[in-house]
mmCIF file as gemmi writes it, N, C-alpha and C atoms, coordinates in Angstrom:
data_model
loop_
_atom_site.group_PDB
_atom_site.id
_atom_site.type_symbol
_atom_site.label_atom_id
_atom_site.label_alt_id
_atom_site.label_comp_id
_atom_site.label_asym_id
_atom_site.label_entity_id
_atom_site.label_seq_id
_atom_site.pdbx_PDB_ins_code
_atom_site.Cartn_x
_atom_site.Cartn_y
_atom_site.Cartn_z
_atom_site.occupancy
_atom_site.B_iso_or_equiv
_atom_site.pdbx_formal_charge
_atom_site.auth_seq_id
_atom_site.auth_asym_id
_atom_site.pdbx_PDB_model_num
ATOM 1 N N . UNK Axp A 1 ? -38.922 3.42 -28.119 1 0 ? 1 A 1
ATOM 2 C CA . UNK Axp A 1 ? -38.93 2.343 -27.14 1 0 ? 1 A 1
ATOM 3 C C . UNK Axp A 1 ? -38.999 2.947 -25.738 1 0 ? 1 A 1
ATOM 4 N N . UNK Axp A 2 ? -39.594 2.031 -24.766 1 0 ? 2 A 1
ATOM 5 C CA . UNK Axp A 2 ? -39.442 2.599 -23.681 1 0 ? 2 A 1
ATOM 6 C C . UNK Axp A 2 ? -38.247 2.199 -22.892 1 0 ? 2 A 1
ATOM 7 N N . UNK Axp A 3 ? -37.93 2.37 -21.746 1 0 ? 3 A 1
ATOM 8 C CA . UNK Axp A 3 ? -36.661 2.563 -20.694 1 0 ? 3 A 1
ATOM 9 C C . UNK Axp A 3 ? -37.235 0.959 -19.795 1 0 ? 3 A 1
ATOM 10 N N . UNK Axp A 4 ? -36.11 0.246 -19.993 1 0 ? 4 A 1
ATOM 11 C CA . UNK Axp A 4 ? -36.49 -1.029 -19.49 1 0 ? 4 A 1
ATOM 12 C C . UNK Axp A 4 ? -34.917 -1.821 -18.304 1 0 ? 4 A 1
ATOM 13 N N . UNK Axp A 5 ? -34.986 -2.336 -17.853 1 0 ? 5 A 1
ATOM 14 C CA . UNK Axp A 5 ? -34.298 -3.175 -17.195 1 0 ? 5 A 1
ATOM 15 C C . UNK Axp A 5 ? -33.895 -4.608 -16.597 1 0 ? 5 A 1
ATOM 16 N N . UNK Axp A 6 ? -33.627 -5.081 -18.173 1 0 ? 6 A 1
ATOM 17 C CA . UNK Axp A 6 ? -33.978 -6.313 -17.618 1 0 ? 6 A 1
ATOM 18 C C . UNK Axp A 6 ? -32.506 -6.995 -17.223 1 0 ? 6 A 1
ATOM 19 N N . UNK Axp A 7 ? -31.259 -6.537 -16.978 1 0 ? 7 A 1
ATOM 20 C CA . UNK Axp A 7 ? -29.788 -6.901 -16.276 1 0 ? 7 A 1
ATOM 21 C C . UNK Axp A 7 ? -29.908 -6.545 -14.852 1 0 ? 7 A 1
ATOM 22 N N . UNK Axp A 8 ? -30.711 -7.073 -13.822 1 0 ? 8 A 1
ATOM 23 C CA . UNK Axp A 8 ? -30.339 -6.985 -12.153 1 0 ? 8 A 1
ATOM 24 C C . UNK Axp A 8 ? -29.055 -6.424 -11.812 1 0 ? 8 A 1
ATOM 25 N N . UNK Axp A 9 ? -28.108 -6.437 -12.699 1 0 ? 9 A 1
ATOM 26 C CA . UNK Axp A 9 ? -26.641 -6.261 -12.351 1 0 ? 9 A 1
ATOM 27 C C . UNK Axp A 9 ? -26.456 -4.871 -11.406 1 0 ? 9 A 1
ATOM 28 N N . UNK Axp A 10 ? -25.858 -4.444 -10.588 1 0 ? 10 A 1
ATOM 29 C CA . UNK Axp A 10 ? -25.784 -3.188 -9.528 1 0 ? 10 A 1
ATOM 30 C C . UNK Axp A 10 ? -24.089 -3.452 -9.444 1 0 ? 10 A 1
ATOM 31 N N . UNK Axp A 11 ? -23.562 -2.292 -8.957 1 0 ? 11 A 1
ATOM 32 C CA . UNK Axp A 11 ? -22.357 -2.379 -8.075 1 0 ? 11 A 1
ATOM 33 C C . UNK Axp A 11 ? -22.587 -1.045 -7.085 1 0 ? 11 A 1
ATOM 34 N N . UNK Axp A 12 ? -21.561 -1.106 -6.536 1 0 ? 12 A 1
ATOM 35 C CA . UNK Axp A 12 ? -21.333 -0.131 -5.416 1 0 ? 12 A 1
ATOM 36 C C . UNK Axp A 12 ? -20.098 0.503 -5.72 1 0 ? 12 A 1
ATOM 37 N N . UNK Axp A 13 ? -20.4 2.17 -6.214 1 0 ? 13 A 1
ATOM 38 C CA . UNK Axp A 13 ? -18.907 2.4 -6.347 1 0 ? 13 A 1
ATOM 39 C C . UNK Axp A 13 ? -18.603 3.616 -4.68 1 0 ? 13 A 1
ATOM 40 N N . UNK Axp A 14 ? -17.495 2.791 -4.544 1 0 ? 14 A 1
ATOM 41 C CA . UNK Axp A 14 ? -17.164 3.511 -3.087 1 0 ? 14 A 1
ATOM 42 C C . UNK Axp A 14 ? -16.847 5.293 -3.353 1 0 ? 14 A 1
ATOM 43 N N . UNK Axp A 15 ? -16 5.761 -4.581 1 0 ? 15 A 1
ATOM 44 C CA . UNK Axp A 15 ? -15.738 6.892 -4.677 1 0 ? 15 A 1
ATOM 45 C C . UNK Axp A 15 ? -16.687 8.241 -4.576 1 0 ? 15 A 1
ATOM 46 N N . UNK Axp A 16 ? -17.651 7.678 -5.531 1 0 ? 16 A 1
ATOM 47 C CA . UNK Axp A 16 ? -18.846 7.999 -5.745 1 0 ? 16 A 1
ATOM 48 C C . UNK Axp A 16 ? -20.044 8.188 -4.868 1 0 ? 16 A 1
ATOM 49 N N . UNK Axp A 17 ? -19.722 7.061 -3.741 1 0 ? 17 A 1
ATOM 50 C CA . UNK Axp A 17 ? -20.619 7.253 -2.723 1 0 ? 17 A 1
ATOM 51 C C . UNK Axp A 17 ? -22.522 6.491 -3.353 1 0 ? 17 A 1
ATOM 52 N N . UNK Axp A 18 ? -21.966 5.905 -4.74 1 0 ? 18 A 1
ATOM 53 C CA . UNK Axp A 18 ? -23.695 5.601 -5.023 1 0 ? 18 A 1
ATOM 54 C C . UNK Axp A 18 ? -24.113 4.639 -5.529 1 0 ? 18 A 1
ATOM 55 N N . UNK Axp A 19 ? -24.404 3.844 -6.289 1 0 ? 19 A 1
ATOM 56 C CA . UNK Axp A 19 ? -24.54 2.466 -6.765 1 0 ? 19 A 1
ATOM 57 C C . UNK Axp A 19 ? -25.165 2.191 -8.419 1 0 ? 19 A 1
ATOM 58 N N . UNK Axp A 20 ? -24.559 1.754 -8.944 1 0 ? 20 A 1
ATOM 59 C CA . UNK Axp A 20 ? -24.326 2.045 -10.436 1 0 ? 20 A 1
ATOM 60 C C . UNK Axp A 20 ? -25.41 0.954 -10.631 1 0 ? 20 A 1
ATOM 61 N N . UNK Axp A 21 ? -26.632 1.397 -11.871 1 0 ? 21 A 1
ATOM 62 C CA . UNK Axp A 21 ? -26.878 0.208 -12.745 1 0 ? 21 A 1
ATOM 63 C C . UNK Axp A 21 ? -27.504 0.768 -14.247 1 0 ? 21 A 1
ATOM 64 N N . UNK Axp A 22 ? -27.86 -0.27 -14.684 1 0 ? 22 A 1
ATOM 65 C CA . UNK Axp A 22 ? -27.747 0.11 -16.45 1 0 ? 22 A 1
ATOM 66 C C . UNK Axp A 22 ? -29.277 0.064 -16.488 1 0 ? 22 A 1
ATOM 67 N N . UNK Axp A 23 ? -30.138 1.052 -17.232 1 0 ? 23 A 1
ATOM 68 C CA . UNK Axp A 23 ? -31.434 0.773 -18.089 1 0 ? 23 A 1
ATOM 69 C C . UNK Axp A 23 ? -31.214 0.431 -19.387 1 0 ? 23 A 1
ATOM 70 N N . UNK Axp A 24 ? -32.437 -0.181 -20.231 1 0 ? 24 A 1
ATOM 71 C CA . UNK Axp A 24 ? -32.031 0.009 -21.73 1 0 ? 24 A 1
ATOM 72 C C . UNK Axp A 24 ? -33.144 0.448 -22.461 1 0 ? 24 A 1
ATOM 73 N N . UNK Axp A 25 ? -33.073 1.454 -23.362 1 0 ? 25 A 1
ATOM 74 C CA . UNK Axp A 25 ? -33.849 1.691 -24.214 1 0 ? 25 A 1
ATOM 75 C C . UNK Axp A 25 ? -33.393 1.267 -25.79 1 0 ? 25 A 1
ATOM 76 N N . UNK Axp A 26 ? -34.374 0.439 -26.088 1 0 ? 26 A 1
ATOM 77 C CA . UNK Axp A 26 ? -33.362 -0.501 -27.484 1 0 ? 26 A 1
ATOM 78 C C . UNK Axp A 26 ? -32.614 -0.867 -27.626 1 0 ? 26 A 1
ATOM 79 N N . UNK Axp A 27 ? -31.305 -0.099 -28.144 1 0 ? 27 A 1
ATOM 80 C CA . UNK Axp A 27 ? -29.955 -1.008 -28.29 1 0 ? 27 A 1
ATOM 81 C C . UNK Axp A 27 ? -29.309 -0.08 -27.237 1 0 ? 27 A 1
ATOM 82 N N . UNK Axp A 28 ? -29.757 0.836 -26.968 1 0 ? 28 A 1
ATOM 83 C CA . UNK Axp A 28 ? -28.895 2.173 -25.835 1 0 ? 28 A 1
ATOM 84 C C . UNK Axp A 28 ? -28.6 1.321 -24.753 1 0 ? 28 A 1
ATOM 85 N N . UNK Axp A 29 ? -27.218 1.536 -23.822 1 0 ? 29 A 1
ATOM 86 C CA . UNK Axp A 29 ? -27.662 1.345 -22.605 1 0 ? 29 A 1
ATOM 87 C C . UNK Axp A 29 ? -28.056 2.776 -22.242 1 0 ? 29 A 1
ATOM 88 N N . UNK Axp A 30 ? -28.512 2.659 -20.717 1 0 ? 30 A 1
ATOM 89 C CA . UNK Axp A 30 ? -28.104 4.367 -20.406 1 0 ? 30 A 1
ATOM 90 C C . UNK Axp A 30 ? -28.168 3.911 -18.948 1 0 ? 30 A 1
ATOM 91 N N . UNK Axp A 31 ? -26.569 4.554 -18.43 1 0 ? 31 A 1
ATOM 92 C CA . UNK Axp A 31 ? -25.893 4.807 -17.003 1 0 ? 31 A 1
ATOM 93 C C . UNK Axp A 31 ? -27.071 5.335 -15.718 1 0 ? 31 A 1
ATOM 94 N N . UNK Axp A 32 ? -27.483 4.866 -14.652 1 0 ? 32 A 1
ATOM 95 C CA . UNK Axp A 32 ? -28.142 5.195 -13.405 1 0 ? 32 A 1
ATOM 96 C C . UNK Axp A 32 ? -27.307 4.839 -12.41 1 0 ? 32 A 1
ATOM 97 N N . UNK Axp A 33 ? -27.232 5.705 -11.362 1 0 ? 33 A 1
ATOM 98 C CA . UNK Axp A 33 ? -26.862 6.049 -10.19 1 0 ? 33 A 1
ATOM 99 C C . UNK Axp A 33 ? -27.402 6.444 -9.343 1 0 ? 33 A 1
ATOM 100 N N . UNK Axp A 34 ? -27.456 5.564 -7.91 1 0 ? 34 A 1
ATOM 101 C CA . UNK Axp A 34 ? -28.534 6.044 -6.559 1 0 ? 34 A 1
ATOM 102 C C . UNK Axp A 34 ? -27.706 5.941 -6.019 1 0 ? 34 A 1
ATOM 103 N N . UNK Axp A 35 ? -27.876 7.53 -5.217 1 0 ? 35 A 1
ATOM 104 C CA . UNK Axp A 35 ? -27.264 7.782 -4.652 1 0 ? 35 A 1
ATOM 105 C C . UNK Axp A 35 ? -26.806 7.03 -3.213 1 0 ? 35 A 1
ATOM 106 N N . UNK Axp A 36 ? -25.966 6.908 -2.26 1 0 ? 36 A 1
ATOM 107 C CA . UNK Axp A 36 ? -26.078 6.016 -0.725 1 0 ? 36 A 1
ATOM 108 C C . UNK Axp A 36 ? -26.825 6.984 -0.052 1 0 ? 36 A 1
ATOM 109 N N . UNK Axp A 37 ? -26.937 7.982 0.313 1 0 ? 37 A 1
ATOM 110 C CA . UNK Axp A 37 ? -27.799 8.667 1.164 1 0 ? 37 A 1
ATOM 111 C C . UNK Axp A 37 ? -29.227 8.611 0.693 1 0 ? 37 A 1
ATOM 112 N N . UNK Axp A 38 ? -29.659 7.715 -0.029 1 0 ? 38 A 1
ATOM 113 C CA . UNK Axp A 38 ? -30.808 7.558 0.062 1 0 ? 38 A 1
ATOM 114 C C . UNK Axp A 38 ? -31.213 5.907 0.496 1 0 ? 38 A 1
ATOM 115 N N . UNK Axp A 39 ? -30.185 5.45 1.331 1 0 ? 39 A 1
ATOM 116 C CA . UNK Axp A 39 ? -30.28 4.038 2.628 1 0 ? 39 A 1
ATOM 117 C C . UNK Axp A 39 ? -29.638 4.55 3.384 1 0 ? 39 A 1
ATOM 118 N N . UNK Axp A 40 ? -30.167 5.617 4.446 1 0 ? 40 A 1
ATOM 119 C CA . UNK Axp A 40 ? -29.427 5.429 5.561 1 0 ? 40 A 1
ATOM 120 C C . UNK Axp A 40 ? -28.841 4.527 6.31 1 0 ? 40 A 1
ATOM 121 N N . UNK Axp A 41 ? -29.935 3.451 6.698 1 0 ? 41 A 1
ATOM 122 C CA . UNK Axp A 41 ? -29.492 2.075 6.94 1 0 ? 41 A 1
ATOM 123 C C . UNK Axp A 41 ? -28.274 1.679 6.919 1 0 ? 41 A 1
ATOM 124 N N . UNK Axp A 42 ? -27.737 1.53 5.57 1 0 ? 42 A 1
ATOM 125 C CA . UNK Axp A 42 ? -26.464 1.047 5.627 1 0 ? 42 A 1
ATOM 126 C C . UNK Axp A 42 ? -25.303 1.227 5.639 1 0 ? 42 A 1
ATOM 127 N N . UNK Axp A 43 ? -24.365 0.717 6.101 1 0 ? 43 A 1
ATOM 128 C CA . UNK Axp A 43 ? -23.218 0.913 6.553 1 0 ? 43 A 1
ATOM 129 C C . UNK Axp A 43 ? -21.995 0.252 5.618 1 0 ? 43 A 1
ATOM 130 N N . UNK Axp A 44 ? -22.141 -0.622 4.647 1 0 ? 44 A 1
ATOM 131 C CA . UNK Axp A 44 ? -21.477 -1.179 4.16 1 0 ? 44 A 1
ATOM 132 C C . UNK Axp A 44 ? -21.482 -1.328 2.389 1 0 ? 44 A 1
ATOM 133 N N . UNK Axp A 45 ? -20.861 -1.9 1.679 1 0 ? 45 A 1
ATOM 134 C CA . UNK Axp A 45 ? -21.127 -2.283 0.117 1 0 ? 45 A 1
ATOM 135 C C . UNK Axp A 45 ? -22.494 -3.268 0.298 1 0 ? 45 A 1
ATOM 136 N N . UNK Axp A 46 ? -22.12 -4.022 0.943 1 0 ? 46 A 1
ATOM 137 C CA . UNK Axp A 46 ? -23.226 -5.09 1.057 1 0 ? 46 A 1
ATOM 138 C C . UNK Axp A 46 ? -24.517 -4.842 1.631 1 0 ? 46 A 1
ATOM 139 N N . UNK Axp A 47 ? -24.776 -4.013 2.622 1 0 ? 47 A 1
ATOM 140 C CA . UNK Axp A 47 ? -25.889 -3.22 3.249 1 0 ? 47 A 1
ATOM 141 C C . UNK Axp A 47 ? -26.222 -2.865 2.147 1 0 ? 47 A 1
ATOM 142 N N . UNK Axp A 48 ? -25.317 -1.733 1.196 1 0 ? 48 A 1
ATOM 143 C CA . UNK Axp A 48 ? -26.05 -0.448 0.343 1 0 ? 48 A 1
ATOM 144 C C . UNK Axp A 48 ? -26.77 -1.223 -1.18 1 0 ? 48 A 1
ATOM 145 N N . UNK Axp A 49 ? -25.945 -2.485 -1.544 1 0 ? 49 A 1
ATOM 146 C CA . UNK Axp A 49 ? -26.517 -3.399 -2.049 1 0 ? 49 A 1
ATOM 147 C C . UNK Axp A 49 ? -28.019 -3.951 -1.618 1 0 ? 49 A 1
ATOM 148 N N . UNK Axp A 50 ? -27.803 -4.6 -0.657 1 0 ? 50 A 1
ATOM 149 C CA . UNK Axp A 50 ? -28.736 -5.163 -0.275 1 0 ? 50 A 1
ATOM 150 C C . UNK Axp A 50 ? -30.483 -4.126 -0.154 1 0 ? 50 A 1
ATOM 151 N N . UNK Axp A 51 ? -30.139 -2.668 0.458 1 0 ? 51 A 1
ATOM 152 C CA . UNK Axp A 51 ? -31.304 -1.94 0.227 1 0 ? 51 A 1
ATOM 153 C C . UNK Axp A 51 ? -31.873 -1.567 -1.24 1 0 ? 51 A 1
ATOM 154 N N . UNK Axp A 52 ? -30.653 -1.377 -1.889 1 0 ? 52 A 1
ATOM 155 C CA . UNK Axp A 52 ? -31.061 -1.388 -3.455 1 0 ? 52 A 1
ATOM 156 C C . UNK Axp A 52 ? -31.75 -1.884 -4.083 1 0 ? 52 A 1
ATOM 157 N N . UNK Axp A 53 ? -31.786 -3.469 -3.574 1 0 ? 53 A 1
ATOM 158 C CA . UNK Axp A 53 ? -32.237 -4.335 -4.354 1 0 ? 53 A 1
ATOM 159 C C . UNK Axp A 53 ? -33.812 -4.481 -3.333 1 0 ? 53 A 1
ATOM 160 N N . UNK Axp A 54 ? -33.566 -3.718 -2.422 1 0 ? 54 A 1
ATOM 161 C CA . UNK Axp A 54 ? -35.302 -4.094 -1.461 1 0 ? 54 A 1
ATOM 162 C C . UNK Axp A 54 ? -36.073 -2.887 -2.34 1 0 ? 54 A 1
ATOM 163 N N . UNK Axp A 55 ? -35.181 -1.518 -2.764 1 0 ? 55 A 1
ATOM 164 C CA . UNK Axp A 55 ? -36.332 -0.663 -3.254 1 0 ? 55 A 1
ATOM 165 C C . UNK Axp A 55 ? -36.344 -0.761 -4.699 1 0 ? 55 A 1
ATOM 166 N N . UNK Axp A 56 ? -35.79 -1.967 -5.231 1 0 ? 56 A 1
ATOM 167 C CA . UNK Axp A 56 ? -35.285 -1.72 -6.846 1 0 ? 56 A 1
ATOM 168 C C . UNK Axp A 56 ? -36.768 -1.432 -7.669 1 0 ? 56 A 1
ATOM 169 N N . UNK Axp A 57 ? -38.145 -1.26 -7.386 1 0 ? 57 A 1
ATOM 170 C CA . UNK Axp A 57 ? -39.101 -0.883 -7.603 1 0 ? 57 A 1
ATOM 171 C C . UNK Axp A 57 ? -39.386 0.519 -7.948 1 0 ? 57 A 1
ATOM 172 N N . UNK Axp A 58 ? -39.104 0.686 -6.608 1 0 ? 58 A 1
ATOM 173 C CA . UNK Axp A 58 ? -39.469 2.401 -6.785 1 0 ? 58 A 1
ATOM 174 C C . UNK Axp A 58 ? -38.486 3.191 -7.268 1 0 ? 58 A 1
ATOM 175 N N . UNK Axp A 59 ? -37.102 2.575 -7.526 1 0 ? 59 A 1
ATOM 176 C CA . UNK Axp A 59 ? -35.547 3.104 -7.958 1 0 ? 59 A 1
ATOM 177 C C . UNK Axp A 59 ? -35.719 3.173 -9.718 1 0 ? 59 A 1
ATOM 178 N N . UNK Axp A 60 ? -36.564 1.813 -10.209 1 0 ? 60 A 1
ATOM 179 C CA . UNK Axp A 60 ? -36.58 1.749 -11.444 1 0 ? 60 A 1
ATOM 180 C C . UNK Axp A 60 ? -37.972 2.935 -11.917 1 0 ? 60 A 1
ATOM 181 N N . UNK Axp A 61 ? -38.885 3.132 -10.907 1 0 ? 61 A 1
ATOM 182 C CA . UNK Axp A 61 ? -39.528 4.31 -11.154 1 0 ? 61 A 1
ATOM 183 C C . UNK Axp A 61 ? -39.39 5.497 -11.283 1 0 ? 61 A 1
ATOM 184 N N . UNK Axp A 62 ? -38.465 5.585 -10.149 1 0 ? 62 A 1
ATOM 185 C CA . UNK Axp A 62 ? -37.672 6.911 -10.192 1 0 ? 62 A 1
ATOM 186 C C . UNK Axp A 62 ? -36.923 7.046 -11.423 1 0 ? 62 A 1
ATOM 187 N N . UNK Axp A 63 ? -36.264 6.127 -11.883 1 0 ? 63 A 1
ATOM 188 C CA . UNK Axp A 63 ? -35.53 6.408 -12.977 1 0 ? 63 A 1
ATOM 189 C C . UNK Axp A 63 ? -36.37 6.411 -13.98 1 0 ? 63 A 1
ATOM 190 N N . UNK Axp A 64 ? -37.182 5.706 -14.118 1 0 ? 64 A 1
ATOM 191 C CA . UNK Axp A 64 ? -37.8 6.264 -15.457 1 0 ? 64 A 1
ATOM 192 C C . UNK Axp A 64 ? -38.668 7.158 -15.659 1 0 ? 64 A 1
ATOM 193 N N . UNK Axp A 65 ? -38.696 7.71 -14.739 1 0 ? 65 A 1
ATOM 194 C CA . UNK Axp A 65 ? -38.912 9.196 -14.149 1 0 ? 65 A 1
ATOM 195 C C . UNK Axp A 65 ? -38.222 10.534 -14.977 1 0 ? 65 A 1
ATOM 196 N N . UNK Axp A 66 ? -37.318 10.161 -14.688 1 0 ? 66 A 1
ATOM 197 C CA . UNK Axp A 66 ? -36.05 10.496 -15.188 1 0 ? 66 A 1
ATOM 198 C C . UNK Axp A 66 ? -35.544 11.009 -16.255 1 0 ? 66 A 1
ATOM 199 N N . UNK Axp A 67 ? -35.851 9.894 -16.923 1 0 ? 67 A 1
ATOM 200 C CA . UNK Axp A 67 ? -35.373 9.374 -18.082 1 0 ? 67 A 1
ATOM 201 C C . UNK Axp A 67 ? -36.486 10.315 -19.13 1 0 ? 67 A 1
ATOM 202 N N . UNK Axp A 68 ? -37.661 9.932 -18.431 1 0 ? 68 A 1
ATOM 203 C CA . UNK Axp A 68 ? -38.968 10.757 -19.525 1 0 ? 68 A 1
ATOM 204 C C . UNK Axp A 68 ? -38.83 11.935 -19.605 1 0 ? 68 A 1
ATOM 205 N N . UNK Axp A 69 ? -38.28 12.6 -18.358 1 0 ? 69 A 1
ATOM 206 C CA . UNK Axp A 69 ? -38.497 14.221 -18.008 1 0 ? 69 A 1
ATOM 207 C C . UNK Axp A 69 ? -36.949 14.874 -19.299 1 0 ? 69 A 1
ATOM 208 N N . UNK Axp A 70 ? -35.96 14.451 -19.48 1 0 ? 70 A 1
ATOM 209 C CA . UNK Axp A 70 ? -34.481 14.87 -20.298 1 0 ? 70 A 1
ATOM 210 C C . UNK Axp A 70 ? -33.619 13.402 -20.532 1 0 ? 70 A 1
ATOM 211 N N . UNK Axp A 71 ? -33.42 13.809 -21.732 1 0 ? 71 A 1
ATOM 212 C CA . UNK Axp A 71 ? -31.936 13.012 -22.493 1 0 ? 71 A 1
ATOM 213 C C . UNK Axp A 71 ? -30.7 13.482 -21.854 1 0 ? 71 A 1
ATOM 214 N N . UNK Axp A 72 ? -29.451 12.355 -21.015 1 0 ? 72 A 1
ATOM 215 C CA . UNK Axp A 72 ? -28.569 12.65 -20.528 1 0 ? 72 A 1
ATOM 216 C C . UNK Axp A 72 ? -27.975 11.446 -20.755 1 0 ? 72 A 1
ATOM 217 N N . UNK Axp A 73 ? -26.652 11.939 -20.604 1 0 ? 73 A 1
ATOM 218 C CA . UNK Axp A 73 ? -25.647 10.623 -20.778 1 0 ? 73 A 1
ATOM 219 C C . UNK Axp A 73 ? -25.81 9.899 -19.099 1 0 ? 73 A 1
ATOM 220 N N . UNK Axp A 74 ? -25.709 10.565 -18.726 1 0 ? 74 A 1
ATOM 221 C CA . UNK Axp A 74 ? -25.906 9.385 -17.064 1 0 ? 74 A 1
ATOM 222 C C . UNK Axp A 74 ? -26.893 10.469 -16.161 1 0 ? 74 A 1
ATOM 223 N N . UNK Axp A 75 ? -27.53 9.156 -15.393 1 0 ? 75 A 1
ATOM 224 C CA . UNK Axp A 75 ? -28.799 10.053 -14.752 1 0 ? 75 A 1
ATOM 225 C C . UNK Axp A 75 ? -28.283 9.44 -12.851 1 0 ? 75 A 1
ATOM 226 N N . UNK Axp A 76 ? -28.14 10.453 -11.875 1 0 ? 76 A 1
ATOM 227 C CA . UNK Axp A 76 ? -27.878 10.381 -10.607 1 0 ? 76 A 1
ATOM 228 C C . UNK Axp A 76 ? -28.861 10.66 -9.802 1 0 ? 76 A 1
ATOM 229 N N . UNK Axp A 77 ? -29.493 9.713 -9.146 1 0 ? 77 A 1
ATOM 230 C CA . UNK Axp A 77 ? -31.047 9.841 -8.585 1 0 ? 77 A 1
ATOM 231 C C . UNK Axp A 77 ? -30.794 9.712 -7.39 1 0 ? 77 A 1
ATOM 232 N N . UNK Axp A 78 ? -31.249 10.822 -7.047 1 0 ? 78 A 1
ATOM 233 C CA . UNK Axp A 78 ? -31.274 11.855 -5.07 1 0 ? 78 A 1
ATOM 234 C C . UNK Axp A 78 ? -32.316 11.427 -4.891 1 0 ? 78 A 1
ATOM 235 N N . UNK Axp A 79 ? -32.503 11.894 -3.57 1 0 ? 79 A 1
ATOM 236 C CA . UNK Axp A 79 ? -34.153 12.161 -2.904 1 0 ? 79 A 1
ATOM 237 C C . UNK Axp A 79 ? -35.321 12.803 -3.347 1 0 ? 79 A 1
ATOM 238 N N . UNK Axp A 80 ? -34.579 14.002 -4.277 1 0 ? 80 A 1
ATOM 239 C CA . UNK Axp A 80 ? -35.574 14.548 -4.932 1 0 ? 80 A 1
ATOM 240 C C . UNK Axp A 80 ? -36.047 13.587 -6.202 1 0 ? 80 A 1
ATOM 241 N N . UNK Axp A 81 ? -36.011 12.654 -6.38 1 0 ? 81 A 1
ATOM 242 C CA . UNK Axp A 81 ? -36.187 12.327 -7.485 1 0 ? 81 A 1
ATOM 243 C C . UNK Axp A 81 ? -37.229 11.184 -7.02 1 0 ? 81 A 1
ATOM 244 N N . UNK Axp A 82 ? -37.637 11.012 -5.957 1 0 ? 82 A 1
ATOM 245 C CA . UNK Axp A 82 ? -38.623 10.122 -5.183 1 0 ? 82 A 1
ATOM 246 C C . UNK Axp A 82 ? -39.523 11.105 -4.771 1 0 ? 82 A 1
ATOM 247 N N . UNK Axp A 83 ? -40.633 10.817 -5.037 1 0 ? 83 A 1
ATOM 248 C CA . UNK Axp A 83 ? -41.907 11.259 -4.197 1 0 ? 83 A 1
ATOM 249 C C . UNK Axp A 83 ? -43.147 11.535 -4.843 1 0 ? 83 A 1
């Protein structure tokens, strides 16, 4: 199967500094994380939300990016992981 997303669901974890959401491949979930330094922009939960969801395109590319290149229990997507 391929790596799909169909739960919009996001949070913002403050500790972490990055913003959590789920892909699924079949019955798998599998854990993604973007990082906040990749919205400078924002300043807040709700800012870092809000850009998330403006690049959730190229975020779900990146991740399945990702995802094709190694098998991991959770995947944390930097800057390098865009371009």
């Amino acid at each position: 199967m391929s790596l799909s997303f169909p739960n919009p669901s996001r949070s913002y974890e403050e500790a972490g500094r990055r913003i959590r959401f789920i892909g699924h491949d079949g019955v798998f979930e599998i854990p993604f994380f973007a990082a906040a330094d990749l919205f400078p922009a924002a300043t807040s939960e709700a800012g870092y939300l809000k850009a998330f969801d403006a690049a959730r395109l190229a975020i779900n590319t990146a991740a399945r990016r990702a995802y094709s290149a190694a098998r991991k229990p959770a995947y944390v997507l930097t800057r390098a992981d865009f371009g």
